[in-house]
N, C-alpha and C positions, 0 to 999 in steps of 0.2 A: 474475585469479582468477575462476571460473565462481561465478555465482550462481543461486540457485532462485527462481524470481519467482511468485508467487499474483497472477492477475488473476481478481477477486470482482466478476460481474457478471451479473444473469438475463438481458440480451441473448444469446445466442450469437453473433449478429454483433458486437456490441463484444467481446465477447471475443478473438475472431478478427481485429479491427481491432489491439487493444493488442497480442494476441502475434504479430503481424506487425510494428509499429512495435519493439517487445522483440527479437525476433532480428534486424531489420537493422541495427541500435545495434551489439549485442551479441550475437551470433551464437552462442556456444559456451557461454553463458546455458541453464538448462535452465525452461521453462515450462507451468505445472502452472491447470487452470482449478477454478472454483468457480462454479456457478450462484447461490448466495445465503451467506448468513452460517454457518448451519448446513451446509453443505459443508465451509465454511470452516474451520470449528470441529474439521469430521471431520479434516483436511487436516494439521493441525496437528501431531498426532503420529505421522502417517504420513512426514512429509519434514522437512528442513532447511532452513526457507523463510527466505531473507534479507530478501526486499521483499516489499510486496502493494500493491498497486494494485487500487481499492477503488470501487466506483460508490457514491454516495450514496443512489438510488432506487432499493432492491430490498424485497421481502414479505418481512417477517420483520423482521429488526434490520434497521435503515438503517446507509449506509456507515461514517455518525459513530459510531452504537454499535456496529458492529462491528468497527470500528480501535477504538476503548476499551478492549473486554473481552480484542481481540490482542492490545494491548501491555501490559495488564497482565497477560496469562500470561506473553508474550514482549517485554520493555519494549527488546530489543536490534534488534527487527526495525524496520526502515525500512520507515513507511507513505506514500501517497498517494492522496488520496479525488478520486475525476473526479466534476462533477457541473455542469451546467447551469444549479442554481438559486447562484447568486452576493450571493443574499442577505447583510447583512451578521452576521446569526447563525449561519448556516451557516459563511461565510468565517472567523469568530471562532471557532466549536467547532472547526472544524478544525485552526486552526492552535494552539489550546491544548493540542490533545492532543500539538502537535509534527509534527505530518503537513503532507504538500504536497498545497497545495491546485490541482488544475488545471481549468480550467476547459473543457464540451465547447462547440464541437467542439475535439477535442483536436488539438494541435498538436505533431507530431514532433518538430519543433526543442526544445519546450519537455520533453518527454518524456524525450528524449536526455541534457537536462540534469538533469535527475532523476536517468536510473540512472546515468550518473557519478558523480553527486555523492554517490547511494546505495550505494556500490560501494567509495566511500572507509571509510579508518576512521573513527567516530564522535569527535569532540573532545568532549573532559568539560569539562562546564557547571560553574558556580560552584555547583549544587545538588546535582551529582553529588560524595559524599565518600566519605573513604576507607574500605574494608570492606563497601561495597554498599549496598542501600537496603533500605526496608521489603518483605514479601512475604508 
């Protein structure tokens, strides 16, 4: 099944890095870029974004508050925040919010295993109950 992927990064060369590793995975994937958070944000109710793939270091909201405020519009999307600084506050907000945390220089193999695993359906958590959550 094709997915929409948001790669969130003011590089445009890492942009162009991720959606080159994105379509040799997953080729039939369709890949949509965002320079920073507020792009992001634009982005949102323009397309049907499954995943976002998310740098930590950008002006404006950093990656960690800008996966926060995506999934609590959209709590079904699959994040991933890339980032260099592997701090262990970093590595902990990340993974609190539920996101993958990958570390640069990024690594295809590890990547690959991301949008698989991103691609599946979601399994409900002992937190997730019936009739849906707050909003």
């Amino acid at each position: 099944m094709s997915k929409t992927v948001i790669v969130v990064d003011d590089s445009k060369l890492s942009r162009m890095h991720v959606r080159g590793i994105i379509l040799r995975n997953k080729p039939d994937w369709t890949v949509i870029e965002a320079a920073n958070s507020a792009e992001l944000y634009g982005k949102l109710d323009e397309s049907d974004i499954h995943i976002a793939i998310i740098d930590f270091n950008m002006p404006g909201d950093n990656g960690l508050e800008a996966a926060a405020r995506l999934l609590q519009a959209k709590p079904e999307i699959r994040v991933a925040i890339i980032t260099a600084n592997a701090q262990d506050s970093v590595v902990s907000g990340i993974r609190a919010l539920g996101a993958a945390f990958m570390p640069k220089p990024l690594e295809e193999e590890q990547m690959a295993r991301f949008l698989t695993a991103a691609s599946l359906p979601r399994r409900p958590s002992p937190a997730d109950g019936a009739g849906g959550g707050a909003g």
